[in-house]
TORKOL-4160 file (C-alpha; in steps of 0.2 Angstrom, whole numbers, padded with zeros to 4 digits, m for minus):
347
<pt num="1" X="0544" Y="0184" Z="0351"/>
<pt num="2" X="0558" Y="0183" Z="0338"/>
<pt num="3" X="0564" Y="0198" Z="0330"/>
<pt num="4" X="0553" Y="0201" Z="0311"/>
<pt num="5" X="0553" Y="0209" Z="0296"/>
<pt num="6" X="0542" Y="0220" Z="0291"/>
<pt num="7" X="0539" Y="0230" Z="0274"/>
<pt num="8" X="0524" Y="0242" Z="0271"/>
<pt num="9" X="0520" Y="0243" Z="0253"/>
<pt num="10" X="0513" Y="0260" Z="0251"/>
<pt num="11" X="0501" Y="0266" Z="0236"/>
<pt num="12" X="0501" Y="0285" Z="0237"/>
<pt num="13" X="0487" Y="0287" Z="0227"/>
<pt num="14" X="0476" Y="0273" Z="0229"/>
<pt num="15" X="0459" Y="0272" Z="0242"/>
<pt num="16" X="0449" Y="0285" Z="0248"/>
<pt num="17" X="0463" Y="0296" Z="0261"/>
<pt num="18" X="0480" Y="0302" Z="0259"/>
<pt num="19" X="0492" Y="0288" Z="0268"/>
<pt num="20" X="0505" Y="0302" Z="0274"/>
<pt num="21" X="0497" Y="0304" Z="0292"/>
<pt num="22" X="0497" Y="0284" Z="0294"/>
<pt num="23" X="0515" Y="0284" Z="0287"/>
<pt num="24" X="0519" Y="0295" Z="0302"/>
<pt num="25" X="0511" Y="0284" Z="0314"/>
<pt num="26" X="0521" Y="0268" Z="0309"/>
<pt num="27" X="0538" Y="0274" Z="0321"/>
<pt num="28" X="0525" Y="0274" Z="0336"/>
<pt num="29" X="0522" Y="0255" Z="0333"/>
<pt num="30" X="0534" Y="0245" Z="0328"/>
<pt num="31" X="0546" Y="0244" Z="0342"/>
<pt num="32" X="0565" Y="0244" Z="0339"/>
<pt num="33" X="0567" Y="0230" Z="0348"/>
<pt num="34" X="0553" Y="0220" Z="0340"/>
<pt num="35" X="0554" Y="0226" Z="0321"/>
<pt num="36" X="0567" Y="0230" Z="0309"/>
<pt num="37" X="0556" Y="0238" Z="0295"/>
<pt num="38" X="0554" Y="0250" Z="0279"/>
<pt num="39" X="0545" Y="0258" Z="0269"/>
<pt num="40" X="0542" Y="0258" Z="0248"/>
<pt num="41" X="0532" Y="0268" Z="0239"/>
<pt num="42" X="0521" Y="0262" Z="0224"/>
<pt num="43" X="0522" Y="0272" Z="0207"/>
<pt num="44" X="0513" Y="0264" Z="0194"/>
<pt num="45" X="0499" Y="0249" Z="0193"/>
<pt num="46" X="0507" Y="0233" Z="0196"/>
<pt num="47" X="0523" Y="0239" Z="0204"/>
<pt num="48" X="0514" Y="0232" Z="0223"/>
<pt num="49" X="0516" Y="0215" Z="0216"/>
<pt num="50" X="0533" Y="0220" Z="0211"/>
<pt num="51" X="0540" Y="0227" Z="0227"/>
<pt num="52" X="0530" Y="0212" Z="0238"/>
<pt num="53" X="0539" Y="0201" Z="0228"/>
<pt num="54" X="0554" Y="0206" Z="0230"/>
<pt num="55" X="0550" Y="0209" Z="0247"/>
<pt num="56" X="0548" Y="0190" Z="0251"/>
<pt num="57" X="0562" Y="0183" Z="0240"/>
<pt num="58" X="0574" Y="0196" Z="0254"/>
<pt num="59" X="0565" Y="0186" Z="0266"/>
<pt num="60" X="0554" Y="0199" Z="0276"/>
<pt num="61" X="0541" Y="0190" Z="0286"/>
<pt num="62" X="0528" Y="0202" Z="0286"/>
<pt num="63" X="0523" Y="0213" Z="0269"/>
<pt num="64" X="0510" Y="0228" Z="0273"/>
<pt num="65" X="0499" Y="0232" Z="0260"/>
<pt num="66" X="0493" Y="0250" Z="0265"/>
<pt num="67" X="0480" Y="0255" Z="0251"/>
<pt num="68" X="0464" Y="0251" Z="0243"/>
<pt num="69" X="0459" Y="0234" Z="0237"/>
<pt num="70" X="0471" Y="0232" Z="0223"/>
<pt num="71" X="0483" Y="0234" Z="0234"/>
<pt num="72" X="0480" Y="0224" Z="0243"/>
<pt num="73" X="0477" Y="0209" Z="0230"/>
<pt num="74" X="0491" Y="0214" Z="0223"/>
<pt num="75" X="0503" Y="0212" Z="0236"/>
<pt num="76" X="0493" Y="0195" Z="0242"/>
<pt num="77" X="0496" Y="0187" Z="0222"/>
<pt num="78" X="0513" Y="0191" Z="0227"/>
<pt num="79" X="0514" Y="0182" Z="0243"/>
<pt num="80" X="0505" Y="0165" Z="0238"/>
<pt num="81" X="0517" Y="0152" Z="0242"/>
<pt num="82" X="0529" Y="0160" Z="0252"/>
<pt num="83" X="0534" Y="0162" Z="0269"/>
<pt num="84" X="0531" Y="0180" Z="0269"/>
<pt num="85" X="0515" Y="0183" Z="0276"/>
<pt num="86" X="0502" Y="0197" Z="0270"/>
<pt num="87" X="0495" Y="0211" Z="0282"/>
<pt num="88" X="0483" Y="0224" Z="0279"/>
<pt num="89" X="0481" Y="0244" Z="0283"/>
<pt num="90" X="0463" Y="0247" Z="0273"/>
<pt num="91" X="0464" Y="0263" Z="0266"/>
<pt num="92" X="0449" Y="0258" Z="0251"/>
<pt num="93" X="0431" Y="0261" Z="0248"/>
<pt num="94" X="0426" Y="0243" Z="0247"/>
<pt num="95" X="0438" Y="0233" Z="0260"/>
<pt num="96" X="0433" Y="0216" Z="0257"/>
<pt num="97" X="0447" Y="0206" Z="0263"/>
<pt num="98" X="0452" Y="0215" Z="0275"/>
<pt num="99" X="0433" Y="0218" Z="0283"/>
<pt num="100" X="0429" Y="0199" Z="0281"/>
<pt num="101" X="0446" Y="0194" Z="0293"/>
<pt num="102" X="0440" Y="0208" Z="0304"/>
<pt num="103" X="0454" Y="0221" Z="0303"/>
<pt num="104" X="0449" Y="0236" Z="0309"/>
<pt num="105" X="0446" Y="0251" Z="0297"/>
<pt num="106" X="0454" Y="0263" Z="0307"/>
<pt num="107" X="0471" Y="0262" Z="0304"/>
<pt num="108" X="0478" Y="0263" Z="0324"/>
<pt num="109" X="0467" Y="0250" Z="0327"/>
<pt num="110" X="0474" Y="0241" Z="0312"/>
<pt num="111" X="0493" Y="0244" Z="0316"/>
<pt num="112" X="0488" Y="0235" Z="0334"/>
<pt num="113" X="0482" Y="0221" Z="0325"/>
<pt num="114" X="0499" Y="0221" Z="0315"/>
<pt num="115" X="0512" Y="0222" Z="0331"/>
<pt num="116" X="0501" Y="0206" Z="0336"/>
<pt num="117" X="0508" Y="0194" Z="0323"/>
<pt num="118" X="0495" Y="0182" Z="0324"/>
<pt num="119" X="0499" Y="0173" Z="0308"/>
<pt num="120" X="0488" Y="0159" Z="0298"/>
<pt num="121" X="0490" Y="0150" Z="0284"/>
<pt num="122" X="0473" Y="0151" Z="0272"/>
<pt num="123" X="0467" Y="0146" Z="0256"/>
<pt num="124" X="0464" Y="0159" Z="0241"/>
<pt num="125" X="0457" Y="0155" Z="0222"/>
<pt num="126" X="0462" Y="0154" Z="0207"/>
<pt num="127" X="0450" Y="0157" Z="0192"/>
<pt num="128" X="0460" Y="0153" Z="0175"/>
<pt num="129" X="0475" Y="0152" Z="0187"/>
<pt num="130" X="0472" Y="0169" Z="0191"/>
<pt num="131" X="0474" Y="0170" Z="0211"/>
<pt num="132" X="0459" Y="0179" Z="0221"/>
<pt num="133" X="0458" Y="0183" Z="0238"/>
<pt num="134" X="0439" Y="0188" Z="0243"/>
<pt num="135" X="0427" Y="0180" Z="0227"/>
<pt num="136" X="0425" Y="0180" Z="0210"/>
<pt num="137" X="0412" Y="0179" Z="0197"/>
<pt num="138" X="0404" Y="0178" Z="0181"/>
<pt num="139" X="0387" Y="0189" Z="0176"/>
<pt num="140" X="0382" Y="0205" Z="0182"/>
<pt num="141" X="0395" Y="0207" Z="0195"/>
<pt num="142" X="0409" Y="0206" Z="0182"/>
<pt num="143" X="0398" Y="0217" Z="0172"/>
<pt num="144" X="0399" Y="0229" Z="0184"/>
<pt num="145" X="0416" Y="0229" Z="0189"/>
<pt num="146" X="0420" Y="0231" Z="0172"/>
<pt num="147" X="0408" Y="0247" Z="0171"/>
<pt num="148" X="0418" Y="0252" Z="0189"/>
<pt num="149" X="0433" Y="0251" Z="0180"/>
<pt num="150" X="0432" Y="0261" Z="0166"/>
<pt num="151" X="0421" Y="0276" Z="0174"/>
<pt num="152" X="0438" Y="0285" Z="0180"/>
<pt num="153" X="0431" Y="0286" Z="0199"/>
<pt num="154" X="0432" Y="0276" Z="0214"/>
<pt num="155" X="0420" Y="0273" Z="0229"/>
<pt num="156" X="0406" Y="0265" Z="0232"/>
<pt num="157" X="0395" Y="0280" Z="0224"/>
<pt num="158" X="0403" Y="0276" Z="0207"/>
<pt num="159" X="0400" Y="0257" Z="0209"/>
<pt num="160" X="0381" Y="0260" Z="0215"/>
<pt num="161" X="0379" Y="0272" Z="0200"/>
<pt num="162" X="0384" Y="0260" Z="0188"/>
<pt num="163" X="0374" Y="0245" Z="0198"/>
<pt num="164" X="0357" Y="0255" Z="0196"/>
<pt num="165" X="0358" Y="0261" Z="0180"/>
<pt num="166" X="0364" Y="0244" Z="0174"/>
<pt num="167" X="0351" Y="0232" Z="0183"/>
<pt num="168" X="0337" Y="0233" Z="0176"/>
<pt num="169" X="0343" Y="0231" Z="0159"/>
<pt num="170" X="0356" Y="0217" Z="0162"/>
<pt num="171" X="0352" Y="0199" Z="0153"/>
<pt num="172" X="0355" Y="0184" Z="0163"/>
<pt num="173" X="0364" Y="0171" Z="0152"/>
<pt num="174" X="0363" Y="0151" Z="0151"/>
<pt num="175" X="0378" Y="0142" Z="0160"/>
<pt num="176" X="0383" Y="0125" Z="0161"/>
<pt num="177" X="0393" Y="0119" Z="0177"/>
<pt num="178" X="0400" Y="0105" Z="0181"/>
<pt num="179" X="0406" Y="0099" Z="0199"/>
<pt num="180" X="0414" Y="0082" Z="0199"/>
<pt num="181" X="0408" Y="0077" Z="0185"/>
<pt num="182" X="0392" Y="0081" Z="0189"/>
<pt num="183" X="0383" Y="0093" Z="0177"/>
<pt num="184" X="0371" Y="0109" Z="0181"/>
<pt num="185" X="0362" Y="0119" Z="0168"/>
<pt num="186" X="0357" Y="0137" Z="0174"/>
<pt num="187" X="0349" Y="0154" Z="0168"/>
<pt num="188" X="0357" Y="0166" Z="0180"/>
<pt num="189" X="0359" Y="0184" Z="0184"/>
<pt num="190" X="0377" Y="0181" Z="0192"/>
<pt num="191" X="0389" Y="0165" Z="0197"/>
<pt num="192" X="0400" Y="0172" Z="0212"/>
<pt num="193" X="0410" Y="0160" Z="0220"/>
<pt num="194" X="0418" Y="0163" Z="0237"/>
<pt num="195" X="0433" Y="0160" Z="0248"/>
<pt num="196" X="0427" Y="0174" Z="0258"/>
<pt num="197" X="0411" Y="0180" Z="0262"/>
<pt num="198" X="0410" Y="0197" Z="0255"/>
<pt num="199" X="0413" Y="0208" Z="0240"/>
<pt num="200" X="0416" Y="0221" Z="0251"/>
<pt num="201" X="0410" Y="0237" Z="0257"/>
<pt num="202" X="0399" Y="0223" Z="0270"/>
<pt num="203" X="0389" Y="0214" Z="0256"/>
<pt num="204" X="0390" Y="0198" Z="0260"/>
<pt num="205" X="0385" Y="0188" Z="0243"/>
<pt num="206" X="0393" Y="0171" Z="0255"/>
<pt num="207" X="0390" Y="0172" Z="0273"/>
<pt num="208" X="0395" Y="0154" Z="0277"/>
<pt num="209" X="0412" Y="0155" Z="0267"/>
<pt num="210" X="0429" Y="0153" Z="0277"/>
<pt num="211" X="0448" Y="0155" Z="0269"/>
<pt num="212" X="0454" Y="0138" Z="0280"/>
<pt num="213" X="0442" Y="0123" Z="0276"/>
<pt num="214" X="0449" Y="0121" Z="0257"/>
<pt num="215" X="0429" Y="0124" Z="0251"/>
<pt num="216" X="0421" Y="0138" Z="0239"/>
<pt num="217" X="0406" Y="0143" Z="0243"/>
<pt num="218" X="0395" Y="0147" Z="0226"/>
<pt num="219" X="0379" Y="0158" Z="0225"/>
<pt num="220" X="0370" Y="0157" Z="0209"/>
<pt num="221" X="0359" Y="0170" Z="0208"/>
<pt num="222" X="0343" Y="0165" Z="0197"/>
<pt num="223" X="0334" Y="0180" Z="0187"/>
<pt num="224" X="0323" Y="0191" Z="0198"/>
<pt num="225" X="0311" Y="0206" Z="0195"/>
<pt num="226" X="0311" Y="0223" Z="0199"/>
<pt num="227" X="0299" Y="0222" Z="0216"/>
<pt num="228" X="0311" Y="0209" Z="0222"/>
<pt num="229" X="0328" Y="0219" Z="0222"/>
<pt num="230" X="0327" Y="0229" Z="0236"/>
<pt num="231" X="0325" Y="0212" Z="0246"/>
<pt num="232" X="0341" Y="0204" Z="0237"/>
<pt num="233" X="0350" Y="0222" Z="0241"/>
<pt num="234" X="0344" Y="0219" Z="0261"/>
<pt num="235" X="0348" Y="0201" Z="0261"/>
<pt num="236" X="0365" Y="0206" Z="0253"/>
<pt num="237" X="0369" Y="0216" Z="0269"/>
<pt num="238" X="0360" Y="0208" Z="0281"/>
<pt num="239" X="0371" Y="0194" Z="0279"/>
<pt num="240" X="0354" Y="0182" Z="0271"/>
<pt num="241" X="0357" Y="0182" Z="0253"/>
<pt num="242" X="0357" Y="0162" Z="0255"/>
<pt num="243" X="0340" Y="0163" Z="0260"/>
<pt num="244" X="0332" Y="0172" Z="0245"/>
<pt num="245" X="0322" Y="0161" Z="0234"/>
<pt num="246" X="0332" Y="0163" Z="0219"/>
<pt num="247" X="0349" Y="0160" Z="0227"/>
<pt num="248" X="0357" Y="0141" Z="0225"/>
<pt num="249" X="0372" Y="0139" Z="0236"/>
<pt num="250" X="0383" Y="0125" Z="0238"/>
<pt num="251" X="0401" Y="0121" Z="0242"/>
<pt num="252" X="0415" Y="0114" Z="0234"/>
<pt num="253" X="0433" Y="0114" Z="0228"/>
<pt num="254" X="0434" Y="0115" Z="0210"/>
<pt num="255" X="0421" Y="0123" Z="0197"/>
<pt num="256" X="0421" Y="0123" Z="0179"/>
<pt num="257" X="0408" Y="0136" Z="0170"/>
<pt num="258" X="0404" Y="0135" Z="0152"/>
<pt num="259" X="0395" Y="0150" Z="0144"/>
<pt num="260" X="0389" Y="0152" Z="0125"/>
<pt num="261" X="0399" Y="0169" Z="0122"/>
<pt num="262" X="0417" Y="0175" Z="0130"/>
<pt num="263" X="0416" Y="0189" Z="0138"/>
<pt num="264" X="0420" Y="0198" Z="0155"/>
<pt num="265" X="0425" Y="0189" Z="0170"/>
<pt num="266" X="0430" Y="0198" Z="0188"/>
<pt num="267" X="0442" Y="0194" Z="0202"/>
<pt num="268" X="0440" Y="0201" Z="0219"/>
<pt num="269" X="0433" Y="0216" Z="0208"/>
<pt num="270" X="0446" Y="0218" Z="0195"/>
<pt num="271" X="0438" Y="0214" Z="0176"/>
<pt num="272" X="0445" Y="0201" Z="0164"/>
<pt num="273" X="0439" Y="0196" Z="0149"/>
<pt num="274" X="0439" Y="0177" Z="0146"/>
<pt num="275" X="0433" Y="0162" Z="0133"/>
<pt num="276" X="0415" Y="0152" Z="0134"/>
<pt num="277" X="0426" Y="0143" Z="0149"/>
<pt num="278" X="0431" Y="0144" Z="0165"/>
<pt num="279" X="0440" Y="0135" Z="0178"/>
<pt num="280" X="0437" Y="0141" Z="0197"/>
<pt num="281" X="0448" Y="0131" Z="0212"/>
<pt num="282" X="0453" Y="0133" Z="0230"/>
<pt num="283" X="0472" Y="0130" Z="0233"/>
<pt num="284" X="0470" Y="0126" Z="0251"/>
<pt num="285" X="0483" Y="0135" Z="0264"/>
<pt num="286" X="0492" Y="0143" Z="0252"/>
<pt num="287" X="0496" Y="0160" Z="0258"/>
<pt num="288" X="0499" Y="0165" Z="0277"/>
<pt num="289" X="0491" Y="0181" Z="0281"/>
<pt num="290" X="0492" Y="0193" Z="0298"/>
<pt num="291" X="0475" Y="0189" Z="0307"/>
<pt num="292" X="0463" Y="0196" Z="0321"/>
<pt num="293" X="0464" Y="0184" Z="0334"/>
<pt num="294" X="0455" Y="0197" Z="0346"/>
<pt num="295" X="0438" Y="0190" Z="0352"/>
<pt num="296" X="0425" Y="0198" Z="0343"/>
<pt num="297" X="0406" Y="0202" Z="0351"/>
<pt num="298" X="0392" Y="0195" Z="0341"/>
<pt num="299" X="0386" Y="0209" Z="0332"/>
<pt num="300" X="0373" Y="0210" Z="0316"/>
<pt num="301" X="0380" Y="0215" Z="0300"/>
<pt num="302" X="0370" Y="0232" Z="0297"/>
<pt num="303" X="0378" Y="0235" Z="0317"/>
<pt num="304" X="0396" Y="0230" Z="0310"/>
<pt num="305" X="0392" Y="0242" Z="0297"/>
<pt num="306" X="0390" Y="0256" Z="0307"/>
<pt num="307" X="0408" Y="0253" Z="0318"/>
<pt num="308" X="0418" Y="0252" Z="0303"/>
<pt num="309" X="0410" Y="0272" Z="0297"/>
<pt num="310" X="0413" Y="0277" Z="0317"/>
<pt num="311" X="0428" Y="0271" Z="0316"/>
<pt num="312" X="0432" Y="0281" Z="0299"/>
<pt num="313" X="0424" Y="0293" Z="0308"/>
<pt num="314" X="0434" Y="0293" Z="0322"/>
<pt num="315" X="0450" Y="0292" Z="0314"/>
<pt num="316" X="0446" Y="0305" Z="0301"/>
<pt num="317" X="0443" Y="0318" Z="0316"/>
<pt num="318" X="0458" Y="0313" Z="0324"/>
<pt num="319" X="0468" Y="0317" Z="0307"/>
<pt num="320" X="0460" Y="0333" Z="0306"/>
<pt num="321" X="0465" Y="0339" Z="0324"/>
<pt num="322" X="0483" Y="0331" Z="0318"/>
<pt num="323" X="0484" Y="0343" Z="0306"/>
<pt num="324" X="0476" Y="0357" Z="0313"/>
<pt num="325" X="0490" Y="0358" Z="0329"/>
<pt num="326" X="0504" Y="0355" Z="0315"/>
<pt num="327" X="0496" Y="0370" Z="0307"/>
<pt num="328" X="0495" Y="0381" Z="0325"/>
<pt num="329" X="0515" Y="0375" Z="0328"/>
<pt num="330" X="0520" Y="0380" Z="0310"/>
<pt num="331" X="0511" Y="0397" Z="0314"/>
<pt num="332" X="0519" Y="0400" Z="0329"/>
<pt num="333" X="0536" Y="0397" Z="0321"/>
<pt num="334" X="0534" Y="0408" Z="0308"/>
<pt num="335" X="0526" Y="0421" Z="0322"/>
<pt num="336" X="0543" Y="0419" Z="0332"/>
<pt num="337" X="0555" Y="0419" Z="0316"/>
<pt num="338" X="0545" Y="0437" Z="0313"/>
<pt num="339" X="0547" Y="0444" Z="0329"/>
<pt num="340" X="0563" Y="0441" Z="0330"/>
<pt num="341" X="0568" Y="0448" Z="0312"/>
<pt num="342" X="0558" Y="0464" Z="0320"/>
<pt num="343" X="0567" Y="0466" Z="0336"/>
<pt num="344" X="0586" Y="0464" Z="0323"/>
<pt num="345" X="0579" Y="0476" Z="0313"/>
<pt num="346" X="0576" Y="0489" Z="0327"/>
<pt num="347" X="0594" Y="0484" Z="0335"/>
């Protein structure tokens, strides 16, 4: 394997752990002989896409985006287009892109994954030439991720919160789409359109979608009633929202949306407000990304689900026990350094 150049894009304060203890593990990993690589801290929003760009016009082959989702798209909208290809550390509440390519959630298992350099080329989207990695959407998802992104908290409480006090008082609007010239006319509660399967978090609003066969997948979401949520909510995990009775799915490359009012639109989660149009596409191939090419057991979603929190789990434990011997050795030392000043003191 030829030599590569890594660079791990580091956001301090992003996610839902401190990224110190995996900082410490990266020496294990990347092998002299294998890696020449460093390390950057991020220090304001934005500056990810600032250092992953300048990271792949220096030529590095591999940029690691170790944080939460935002750091992750936005190292990605960095990378489109280049020969630098993105890999992922998940550190966030949600992990959509990095749950839907199967990388693990614990970050030993993730750093594996890295050292492997399985790389593909896949497509991403662009919605009013704003690039997006996992989905996109117009309705009550935007709404919310508006809602998320004011509140001031992370996690998946915070978007939960803002989902159930929202839901039942949310209007669905009148859209016109057209597909090849073809033209749709629909009352809906959302619009997500897919190049992966999930917003994140292992709620699957595309279970079909892949990011290499140049294809969105949409899901219109028709307005429901109150009895019928919890069965959207376990079809959105389960992995069978495409079977719910109020869902229209179909697949293509290029969408336009016209609404009656501008307002809020979302990409892979981050809010944007937009005019009464909109312009969805697939760019086909366009960024190379650090993959799992291990072979996977068929598993159900819900079971998936509880890997990635043992998996948390697991890692979580091991950092406290990491720290728990750092704090015995730094003990000790200071026991020693006592004890010695004693025993001077006496002389």
């Amino acid at each position: 394997m030829d030599r590569k150049r890594v660079r791990f894009v580091v956001n301090p304060i992003s996610g839902t752990r401190g990224k110190e203890s995996i900082v410490r593990l990266i020496p294990e990993y990347m092998a002299a002989e294998r890696f020449d690589w460093d390390i950057v801290y991020t220090k304001k929003r934005g500056h990810a896409s600032e250092l992953a760009k300048e990271a792949a016009a220096e030529g590095f082959d591999i940029v690691v985006a170790v944080g939460g989702d935002g750091t992750v798209n936005e190292v990605a909208r960095s990378l489109v287009h280049t020969q630098s290809a993105l890999a992922i550390i998940p550190c966030g509440s949600g992990n959509g892109l990095a749950r839907h390519l199967l990388i693990p959630i614990n970050p030993v298992k993730a750093l594996k994954i890295l050292v492997e350099c399985n790389i593909e080329a896949l497509d991403y989207g662009k919605i009013n030439d704003q690039p997006f990695f996992c989905t996109c959407g117009i309705g009550f998802d935007a709404f919310i991720s508006d809602k998320f992104a004011k509140a001031g908290k992370r996690g998946l409480m915070t978007y939960v919160d803002n989902a159930l006090k929202e839901g039942f008082t949310y209007k669905p609007e009148t859209y016109q789409i057209s597909i090849d010239g073809e033209k749709q006319t629909h009352e809906a509660f959302l619009i997500a359109c897919a190049n992966a399967s999930q917003y994140g978090n292992n709620v699957y609003i595309a279970p079909a979608a892949s990011m290499n066969d140049g294809l969105m997948d949409v899901t219109i979401m028709e307005p429901f009633n109150f009895l019928e949520a919890a069965q959207v909510v376990v079809q959105l995990l389960n992995k069978t929202i495409d079977k719910n009775s109020h869902a229209r799915t179909f697949q293509c490359s290029k969408l336009h949306i016209h609404r009656e009012n501008p307002g809020v639109v979302h990409y892979d989660g981050d809010p944007m407000e937009c005019g009464t149009d909109i312009d969805v596409e697939i760019v086909r191939q366009g960024i190379r990304i650090v993959v799992n090419n291990q072979p996977q057991k068929l598993t159900s979603p819900l079971f998936r689900a509880f890997v990635d929190i043992q998996d948390k789990m697991d890692w979580e434990m091991n950092m406290i026990r990491e720290d728990f011997r750092q704090t015995n050795e730094r003990i000790k030392r200071i026991n020693s350094d006592l004890l010695k000043k004693l025993r001077n003191d006496e002389v």
